[in-house]
C-alpha positions as CSV (number, residue, x, y, z in Angstrom):
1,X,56.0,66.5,85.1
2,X,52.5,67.0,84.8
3,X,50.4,66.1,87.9
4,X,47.3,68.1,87.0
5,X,45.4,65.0,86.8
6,X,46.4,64.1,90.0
7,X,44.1,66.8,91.2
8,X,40.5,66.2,92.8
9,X,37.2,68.1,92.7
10,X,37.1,70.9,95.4
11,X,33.6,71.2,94.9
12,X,31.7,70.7,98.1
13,X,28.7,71.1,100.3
14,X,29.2,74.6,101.1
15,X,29.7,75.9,97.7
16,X,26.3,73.5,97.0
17,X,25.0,76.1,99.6
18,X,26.0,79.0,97.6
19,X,24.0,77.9,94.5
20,X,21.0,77.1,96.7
21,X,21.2,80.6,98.6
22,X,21.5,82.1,95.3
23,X,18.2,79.9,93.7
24,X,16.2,81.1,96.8
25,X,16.4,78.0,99.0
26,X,16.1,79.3,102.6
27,X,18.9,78.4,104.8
28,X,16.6,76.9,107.1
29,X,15.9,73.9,104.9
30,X,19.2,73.2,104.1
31,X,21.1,70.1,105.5
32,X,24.2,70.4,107.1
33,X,26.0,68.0,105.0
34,X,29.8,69.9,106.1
35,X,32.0,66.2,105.5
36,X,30.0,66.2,101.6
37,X,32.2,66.6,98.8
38,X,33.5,65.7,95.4
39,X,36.2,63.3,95.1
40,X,36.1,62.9,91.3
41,X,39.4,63.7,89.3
42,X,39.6,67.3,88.3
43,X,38.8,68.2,84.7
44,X,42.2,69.3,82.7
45,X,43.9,70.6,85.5
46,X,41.0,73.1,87.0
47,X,39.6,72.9,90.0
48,X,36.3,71.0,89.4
49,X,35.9,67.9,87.8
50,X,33.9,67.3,84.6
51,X,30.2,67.2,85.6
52,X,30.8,70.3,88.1
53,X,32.9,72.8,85.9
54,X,31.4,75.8,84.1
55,X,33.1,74.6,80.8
56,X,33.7,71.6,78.9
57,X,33.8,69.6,76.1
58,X,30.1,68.3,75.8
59,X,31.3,65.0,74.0
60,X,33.7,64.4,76.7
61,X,30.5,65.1,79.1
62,X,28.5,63.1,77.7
63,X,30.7,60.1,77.9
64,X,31.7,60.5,81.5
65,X,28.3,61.1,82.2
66,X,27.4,57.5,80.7
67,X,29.8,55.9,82.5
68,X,29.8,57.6,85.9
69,X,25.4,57.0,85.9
70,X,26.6,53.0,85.1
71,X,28.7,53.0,88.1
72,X,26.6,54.5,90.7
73,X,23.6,52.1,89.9
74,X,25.7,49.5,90.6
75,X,27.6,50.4,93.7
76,X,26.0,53.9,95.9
77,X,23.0,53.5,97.5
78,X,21.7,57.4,96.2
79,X,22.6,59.0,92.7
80,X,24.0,61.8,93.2
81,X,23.7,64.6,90.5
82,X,24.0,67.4,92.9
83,X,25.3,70.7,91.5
84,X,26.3,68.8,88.2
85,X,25.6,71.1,85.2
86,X,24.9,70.0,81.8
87,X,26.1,71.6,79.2
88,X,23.7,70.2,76.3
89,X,20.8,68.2,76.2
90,X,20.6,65.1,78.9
91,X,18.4,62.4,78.1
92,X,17.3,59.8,80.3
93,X,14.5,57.7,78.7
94,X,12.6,54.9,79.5
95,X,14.9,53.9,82.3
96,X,14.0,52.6,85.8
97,X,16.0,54.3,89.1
98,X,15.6,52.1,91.9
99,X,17.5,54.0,94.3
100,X,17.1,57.4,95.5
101,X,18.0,60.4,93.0
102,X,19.2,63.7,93.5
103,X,19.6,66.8,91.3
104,X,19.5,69.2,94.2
105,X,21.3,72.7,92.7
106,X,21.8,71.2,89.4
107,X,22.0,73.0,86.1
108,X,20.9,72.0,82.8
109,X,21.5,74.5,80.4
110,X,20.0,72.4,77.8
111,X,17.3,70.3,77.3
112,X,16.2,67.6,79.8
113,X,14.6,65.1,78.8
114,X,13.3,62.3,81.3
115,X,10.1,60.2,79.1
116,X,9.5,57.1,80.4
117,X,11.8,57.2,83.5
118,X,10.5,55.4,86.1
119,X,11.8,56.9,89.7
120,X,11.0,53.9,92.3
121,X,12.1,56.0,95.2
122,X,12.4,59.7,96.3
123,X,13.4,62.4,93.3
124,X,14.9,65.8,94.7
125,X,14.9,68.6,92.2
126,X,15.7,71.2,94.8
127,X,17.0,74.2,93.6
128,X,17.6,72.9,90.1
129,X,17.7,75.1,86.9
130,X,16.2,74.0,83.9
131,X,17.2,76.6,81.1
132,X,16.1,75.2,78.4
133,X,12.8,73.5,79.2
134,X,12.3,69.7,80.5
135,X,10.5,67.0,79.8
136,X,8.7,64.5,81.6
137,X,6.3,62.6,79.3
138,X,4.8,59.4,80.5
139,X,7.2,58.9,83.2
140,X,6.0,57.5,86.8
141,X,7.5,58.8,90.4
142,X,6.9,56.4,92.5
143,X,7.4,58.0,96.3
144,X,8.6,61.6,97.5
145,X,9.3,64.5,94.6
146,X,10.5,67.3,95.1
147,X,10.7,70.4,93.0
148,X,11.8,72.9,95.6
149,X,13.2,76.4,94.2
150,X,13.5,75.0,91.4
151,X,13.7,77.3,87.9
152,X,12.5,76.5,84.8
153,X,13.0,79.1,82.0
154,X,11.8,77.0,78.8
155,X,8.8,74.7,78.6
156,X,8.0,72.2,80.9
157,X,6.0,68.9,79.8
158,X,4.8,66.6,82.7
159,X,2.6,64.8,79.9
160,X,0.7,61.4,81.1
161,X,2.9,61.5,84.0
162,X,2.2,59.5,87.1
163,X,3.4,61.0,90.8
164,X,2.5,58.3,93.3
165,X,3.1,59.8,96.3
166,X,3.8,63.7,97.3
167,X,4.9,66.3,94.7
168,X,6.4,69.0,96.2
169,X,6.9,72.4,94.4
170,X,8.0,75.1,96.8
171,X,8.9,78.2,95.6
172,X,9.4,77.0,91.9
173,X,9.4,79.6,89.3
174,X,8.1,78.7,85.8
175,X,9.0,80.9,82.7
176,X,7.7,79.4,79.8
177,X,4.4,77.3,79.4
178,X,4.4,74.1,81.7
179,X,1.9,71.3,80.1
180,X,0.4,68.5,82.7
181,X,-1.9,66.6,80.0
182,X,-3.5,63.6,81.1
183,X,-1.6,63.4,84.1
184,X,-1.9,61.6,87.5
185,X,-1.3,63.4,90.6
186,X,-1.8,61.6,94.7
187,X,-0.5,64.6,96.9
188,X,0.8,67.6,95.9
189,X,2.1,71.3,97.0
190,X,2.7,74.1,95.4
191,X,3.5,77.0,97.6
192,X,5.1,80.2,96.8
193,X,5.8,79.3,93.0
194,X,5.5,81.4,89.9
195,X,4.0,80.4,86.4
196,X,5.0,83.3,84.4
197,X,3.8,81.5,81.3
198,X,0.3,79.6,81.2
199,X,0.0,76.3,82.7
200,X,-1.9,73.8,81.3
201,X,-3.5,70.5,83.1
202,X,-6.0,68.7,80.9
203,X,-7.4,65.3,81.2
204,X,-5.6,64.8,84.4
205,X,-6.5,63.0,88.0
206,X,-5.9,64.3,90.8
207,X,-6.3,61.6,94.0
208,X,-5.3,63.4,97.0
209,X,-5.3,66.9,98.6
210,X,-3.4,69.2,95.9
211,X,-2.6,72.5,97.6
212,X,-1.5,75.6,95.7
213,X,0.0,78.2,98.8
214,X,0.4,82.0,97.8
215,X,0.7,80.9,94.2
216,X,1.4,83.6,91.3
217,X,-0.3,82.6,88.0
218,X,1.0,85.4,85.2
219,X,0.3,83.3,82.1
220,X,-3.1,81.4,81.5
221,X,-4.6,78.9,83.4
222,X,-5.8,75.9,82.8
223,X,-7.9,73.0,84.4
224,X,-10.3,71.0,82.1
225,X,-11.7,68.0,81.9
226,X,-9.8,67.0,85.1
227,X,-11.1,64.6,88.0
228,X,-10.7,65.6,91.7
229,X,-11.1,62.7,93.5
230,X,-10.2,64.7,96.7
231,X,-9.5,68.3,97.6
232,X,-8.0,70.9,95.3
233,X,-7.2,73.6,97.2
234,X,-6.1,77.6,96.2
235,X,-4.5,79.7,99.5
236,X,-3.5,83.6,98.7
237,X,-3.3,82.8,95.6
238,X,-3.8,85.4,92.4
239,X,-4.3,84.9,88.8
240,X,-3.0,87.9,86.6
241,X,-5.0,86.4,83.6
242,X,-7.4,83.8,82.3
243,X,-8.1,80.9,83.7
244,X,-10.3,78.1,83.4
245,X,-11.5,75.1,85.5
246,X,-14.0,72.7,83.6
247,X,-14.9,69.6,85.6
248,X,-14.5,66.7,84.1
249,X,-18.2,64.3,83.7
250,X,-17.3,61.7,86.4
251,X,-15.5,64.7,88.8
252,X,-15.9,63.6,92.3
253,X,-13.8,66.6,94.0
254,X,-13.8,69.4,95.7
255,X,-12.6,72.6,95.2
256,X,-11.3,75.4,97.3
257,X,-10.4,79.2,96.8
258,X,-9.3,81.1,100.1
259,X,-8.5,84.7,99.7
260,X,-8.0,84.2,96.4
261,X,-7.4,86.8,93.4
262,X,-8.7,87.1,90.1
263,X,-7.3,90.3,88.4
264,X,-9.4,90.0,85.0
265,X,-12.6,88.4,86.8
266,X,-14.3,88.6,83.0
267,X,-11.7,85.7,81.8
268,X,-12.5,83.6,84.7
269,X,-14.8,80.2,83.7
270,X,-15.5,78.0,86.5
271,X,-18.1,74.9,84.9
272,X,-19.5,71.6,85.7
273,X,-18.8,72.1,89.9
274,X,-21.5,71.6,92.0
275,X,-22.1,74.9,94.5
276,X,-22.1,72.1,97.2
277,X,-18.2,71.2,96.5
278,X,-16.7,74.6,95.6
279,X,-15.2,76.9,98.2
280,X,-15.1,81.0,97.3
281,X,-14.0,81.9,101.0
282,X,-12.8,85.4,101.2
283,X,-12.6,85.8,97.5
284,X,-14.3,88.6,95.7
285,X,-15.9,86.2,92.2
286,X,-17.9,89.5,91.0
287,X,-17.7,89.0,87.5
288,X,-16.3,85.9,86.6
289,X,-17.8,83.0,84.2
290,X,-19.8,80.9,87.1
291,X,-21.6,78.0,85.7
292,X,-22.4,74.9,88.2
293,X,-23.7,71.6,87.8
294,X,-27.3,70.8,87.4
295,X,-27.3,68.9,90.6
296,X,-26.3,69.3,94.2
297,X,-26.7,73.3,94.1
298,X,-29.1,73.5,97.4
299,X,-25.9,75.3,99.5
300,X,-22.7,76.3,99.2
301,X,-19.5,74.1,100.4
302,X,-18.7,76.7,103.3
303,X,-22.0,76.6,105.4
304,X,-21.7,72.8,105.1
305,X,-17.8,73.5,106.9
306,X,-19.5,76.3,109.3
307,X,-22.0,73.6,110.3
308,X,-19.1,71.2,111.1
309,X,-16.9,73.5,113.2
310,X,-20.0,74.4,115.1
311,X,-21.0,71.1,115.6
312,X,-17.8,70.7,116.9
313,X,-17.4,73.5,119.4
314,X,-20.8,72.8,120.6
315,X,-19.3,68.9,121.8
316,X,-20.5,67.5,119.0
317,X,-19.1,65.0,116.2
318,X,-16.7,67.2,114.0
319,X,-18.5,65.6,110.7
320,X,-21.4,68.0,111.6
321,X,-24.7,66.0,110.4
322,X,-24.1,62.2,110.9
323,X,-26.3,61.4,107.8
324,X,-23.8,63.7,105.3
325,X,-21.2,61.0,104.7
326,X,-18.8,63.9,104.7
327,X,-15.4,62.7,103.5
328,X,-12.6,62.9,106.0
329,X,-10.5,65.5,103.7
330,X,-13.7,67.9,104.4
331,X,-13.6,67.2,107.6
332,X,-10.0,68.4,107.6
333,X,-10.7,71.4,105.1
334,X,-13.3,72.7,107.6
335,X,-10.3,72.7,110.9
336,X,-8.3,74.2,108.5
337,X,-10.4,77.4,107.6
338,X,-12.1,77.5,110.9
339,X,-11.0,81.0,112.1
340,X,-12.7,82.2,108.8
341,X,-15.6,80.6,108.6
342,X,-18.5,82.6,110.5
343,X,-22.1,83.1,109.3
344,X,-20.9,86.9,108.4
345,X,-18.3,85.4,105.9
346,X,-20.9,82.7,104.4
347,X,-23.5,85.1,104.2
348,X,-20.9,87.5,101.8
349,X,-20.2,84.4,100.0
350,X,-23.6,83.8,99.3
351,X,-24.4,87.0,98.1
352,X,-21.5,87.2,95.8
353,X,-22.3,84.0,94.0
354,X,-25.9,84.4,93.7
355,X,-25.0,87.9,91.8
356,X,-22.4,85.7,89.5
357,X,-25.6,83.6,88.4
358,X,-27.7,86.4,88.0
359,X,-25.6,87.9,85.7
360,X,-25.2,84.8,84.2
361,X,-28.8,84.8,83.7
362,X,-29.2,81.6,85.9
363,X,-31.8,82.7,88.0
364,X,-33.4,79.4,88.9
365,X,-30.0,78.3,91.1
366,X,-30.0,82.4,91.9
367,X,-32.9,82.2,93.8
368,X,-32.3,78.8,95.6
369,X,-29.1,80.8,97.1
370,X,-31.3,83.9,97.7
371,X,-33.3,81.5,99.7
372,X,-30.0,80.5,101.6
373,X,-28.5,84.4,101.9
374,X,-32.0,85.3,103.8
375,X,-32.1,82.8,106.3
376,X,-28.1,83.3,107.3
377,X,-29.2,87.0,107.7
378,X,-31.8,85.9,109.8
379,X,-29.4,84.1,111.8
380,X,-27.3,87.5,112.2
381,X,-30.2,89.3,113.6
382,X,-30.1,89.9,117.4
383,X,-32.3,87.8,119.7
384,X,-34.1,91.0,120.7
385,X,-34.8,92.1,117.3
386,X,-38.3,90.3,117.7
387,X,-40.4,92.1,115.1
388,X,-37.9,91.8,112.5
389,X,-36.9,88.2,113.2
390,X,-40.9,87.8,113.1
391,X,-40.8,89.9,109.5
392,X,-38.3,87.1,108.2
393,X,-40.5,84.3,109.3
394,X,-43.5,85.9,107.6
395,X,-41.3,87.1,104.4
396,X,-40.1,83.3,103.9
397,X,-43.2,81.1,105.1
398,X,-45.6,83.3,102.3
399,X,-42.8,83.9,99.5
400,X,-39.8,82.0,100.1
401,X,-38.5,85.4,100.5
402,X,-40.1,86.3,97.5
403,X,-38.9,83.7,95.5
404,X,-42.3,82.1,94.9
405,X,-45.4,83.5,93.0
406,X,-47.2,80.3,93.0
407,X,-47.3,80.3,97.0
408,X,-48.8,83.9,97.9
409,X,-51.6,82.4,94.9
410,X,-52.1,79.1,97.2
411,X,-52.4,81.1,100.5
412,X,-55.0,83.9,99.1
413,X,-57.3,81.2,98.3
414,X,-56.5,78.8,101.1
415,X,-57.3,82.4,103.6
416,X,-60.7,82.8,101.6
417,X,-61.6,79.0,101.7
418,X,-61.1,78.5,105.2
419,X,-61.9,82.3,106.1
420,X,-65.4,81.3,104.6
421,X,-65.6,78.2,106.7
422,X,-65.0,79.8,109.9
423,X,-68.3,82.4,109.6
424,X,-70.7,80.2,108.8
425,X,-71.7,80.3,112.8
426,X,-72.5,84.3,112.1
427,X,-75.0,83.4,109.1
428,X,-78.3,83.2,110.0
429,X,-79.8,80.1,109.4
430,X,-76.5,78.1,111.0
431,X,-78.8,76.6,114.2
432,X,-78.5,73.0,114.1
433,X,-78.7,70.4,111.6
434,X,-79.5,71.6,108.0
435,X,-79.7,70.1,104.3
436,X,-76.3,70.0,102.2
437,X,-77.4,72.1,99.6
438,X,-78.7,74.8,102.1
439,X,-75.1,74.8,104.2
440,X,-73.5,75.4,100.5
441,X,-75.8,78.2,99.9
442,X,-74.4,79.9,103.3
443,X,-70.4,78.9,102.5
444,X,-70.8,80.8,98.9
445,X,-72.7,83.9,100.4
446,X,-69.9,83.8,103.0
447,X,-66.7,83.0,100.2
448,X,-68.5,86.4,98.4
449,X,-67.7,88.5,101.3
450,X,-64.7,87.4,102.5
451,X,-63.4,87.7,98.7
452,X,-65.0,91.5,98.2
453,X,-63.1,92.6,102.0
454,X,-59.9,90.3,100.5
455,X,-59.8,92.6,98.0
456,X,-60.5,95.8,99.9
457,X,-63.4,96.7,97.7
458,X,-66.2,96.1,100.2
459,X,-66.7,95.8,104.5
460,X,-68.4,92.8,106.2
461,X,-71.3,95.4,106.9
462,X,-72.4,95.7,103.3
463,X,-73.6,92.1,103.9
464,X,-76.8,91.9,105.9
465,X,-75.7,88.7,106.7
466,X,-72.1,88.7,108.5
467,X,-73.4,91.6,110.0
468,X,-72.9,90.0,113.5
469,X,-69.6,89.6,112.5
470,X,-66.7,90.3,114.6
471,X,-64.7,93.0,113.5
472,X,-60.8,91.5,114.4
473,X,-62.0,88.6,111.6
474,X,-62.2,91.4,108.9
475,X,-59.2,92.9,110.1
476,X,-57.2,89.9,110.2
477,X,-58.3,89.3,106.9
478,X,-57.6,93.1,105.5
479,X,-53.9,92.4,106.8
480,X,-53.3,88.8,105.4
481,X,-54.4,90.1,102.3
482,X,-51.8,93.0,102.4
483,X,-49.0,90.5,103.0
484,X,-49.9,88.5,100.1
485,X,-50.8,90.7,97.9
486,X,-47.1,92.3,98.7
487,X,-45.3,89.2,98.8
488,X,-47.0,88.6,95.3
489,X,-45.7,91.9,93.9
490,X,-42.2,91.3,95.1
491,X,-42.4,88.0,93.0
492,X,-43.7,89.0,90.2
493,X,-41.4,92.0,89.8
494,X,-38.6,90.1,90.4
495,X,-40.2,87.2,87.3
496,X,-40.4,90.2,85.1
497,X,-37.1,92.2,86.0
498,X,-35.0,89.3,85.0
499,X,-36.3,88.2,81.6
C-alpha cells in the first residue's frame, strides 16, 4: 500500500539557516528557532511539502496556496511564508494582513505582486529572493519592515507606497531598476545594500531620519521633487554613476553626506538645498552640479553642528545657540559626527563648496562662503601668531576679505573726511571762535592735502599751511591709504577675473 501521503515536511529551522547563510544573513542575527518546523503533508511522496519543494505543479500551488493563506488568517497568530518558494507569479492585492507576516528565506521565482496590501503589523522580508521583480504599488506597512538580505533580480516598484513605521534594508541587493514614486517613508535604513540598476524616488516624503550605511549605488540615482521633513542621511556610501537630488518647493529637510563618493562628480546635481541644511563632511564634491536655494546660504550645515558639540563640551546646552530652534534630529546628527567635526574639517568643507559655486559661476553665494573659509582660518591660527591674526582683522574689517569694492571706496573717503577734520588745529587762523564760511575755507585747504599725500603724489610740507604738521599724521595716512588701495585691487581683480 501506498503511504507516501502519510509523509510530513522535513523542512525545518535549520535548513531555513542554510538558505539564510547562503543569501548573506549573518549568523549573528539569526534566531534560534531549533523546535521550528513544517508539519504540512509532503508533496507526492518527496520530502517537502508543496509550498517548500523545488518542483511542482504551479496549479496545484496555487490552489494550496489559496487555501493554506485562508486558514492561517483565521487560526495562527503569524503567517508564516518562511522558505516557501513560488514557482509563478503570486499576487496578493488589495488585501489587509492584520497579523504579523513572514517571508523570511522565501523564493519567488516569479513575479510578486503585493498592490494595495495593507500590512497592519510587522512585514519580515529577510533573506527573500525576488527573481523576477516585485511590486508594491499603493500598498501601506503599517509597523516594522524588514527587507534584510534580501535579493531582488528584476524590477522593484514601491509606487505611492506608505511605510508607517521603520523600513529596514540591510544588506539588500538590487539588480534591476527599483521605482519609489510618490512614496511615503517615516524611518528607514539602508545599510550595506547594492542598487546595481538605478533607483528612482520621485515625488516622495520622507518624515523621519532615513539612513543609507555603506551603500553601493551602480545604476543612476535619483531624488527629485522629494520632501525631507527630517534627516536624510548618506554614511560611506559611493555612487558609480549619476545621480540627482532636486528638492522639492515646500522641502523642509536636511541632508547629509559623510565620507561619501562620487565616482563621475560631472553627473552629480544637487538643487533647491539650502547650504545651511546640507552636510558634505569628508566628501570630496570637486566637480559636481551644486546649485542651492536662494535663501538661508550664510553657512554651511556643519559649522552649525561644530558650534553645537562645542557648546556642549564647554558645559553648555547641546542645541548650541538657544535662539536657533535647532530640531532635535540635528541635535542628534551633530553627537553622531562629533569625532569629525573640527574647525580643520569645516574649513576643507568650506573651501570645497565655495569652488563648486565658482565653477558654477555663482559667485555671489561664493563669496558669502569665502567670507566664512577666512574667519575659520583665522580661528586655526595660533594665539601667538599676533601680527597675522592682526592681518586677518585688517583684511576683513576694510574688504570683507576682499569681497567688497564698495567698502575700501567708503573708508578712503571717510579717512580723508575725518583726516581733514582732525588738522584744522595746525591751520593758521584756527584760534578761537571764527565765521562758518571761514572754518570751511580751512577744512577744504586741509581735505586738498590730505587727498594729494592720500594719493602719494604730494607731502604735507608742500602746503605752507599744515606745515606744523606732525609727521606720524602723514604717515598714518600714507599707510591707510596703502591698505585700501590694496584691499581695493584685490576686489576689483577678483570682480573682473570672474566675469
Amino acid at each position: 500500500m501506498d503511504t507516501s501521503w502519510s509523509r510530513v515536511c522535513t523542512f525545518d529551522y535549520n535548513e531555513l539557516k542554510k538558505i539564510l547563510l547562503q543569501r548573506g544573513v549573518p549568523n549573528e542575527y539569526l534566531d534560534d528557532a531549533d523546535s521550528w518546523r513544517c508539519h504540512r503533508k509532503s508533496y507526492k511522496g518527496s520530502d517537502r511539502c508543496i509550498f517548500h519543494a523545488e518542483e511542482k505543479d504551479p496549479n496545484e500551488f496555487l490552489e494550496s496556496f489559496k487555501k493554506e493563506l485562508e486558514r492561517m488568517e483565521r487560526e495562527d497568530e503569524v503567517i508564516d511564508f518562511n522558505g516557501f518558494i513560488f514557482p509563478v507569479a503570486i499576487k496578493l492585492e488589495v488585501r489587509v494582513f492584520g497579523k504579523p507576516i513572514s517571508f523570511v528565506g522565501a523564493t519567488f521565482k516569479g513575479r510578486a505582486e503585493f498592490s494595495g496590501v495593507i500590512f497592519q503589523e510587522n512585514a519580515d522580508f529577510t533573506g527573500v529572493a525576488f527573481q523576477y521583480g516585485v511590486e508594491f504599488h499603493m500598498s501601506q506597512f503599517h509597523k516594522n519592515v524588514s527587507f534584510n538580505n534580501a535579493k531582488l533580480e528584476k524590477r522593484g516598484i514601491f509606487n505611492l507606497t506608505e511605510f508607517k513605521d521603520i523600513v529596514y534594508f540591510i544588506k539588500a541587493e538590487f539588480e534591476e531598476d527599483v521605482f519609489f514614486y510618490g512614496a511615503t517613508f517615516n524611518e528607514v535604513f539602508f545599510i550595506k545594500c547594492r542598487f546595481s540598476s538605478s533607483i528612482d524616488i520621485r515625488n516622495s516624503t520622507f518624515n523621519k531620519w532615513v539612513t543609507f550605511i555603506d551603500v553601493t549605488f551602480n545604476g543612476d540615482v535619483y531624488f527629485t521633487d522629494c520632501r525631507f521633513n527630517s534627516l536624510i542621511n548618506f554614511r560611506y556610501c559611493a555612487f558609480n554613476k549619476q545621480a540627482r537630488f532636486i528638492a522639492a518647493e515646500d522641502n523642509q529637510g536636511y541632508l547629509g553626506f559623510l565620507s561619501t563618493i562620487f565616482r563621475e562628480p560631472k553627473t552629480i546635481y544637487i538643487i533647491g538645498y539650502p547650504l545651511s541644511k546640507v552636510s558634505f563632511l569628508l566628501t570630496n564634491i570637486e566637480g559636481i552640479y551644486l546649485v542651492p536655494a536662494r535663501t538661508g546660504n550664510d553657512e554651511i550645515l556643519d559649522e552649525t553642528l561644530m558650534r553645537m558639540v562645542e557648546s556642549e563640551k564647554a558645559g553648555g546646552s547641546d542645541g548650541g545657540n538657544p535662539t536657533d530652534n535647532t530640531p532635535k534630529m540635528i541635535r542628534e546628527f551633530a553627537k553622531e559626527l562629533e569625532s569629525y567635526l573640527n574647525p580643520e574639517t569645516v574649513h576643507a568643507e568650506y573651501k570645497l563648496i565655495r569652488k563648486c559655486l565658482e565653477a558654477n559661476r555663482m559667485f555671489t553665494e561664493a563669496a558669502d562662503l569665502f567670507i566664512k573659509e577666512m574667519k575659520l582660518a583665522r580661528k586655526l591660527l595660533r594665539k601667538t601668531n599676533v601680527f597675522e591674526r592682526l592681518a586677518h582683522h585688517i583684511y576683513e574689517f576694510v574688504s570683507r576679505y576682499g569681497e567688497s569694492v564698495n567698502r575700501p571706496i567708503i573708508l578712503a573717503i571717510a579717512t580723508t573726511l575725518l583726516a581733514s577734520v582732525l588738522l584744522l588745529p595746525y591751520n593758521p587762523g584756527i584760534d578761537g571762535p571764527i565765521p562758518l564760511h571761514l572754518l570751511l575755507t580751512k577744512y577744504l585747504e586741509n581735505l586738498e592735502a590730505v587727498s594729494a599725500v592720500f594719493f602719494q603724489v604730494r607731502s604735507f610740507k608742500d602746503f605752507s599751511f599744515l606745515a606744523k604738521a606732525p609727521i606720524a599724521i602723514e604717515i598714518l595716512i600714507r599707510v591707510l591709504a596703502i591698505i585700501i588701495f590694496g584691499n581695493l585691487f584685490v576686489a576689483v581683480r577678483r570682480r573682473l577675473e570672474r566675469h
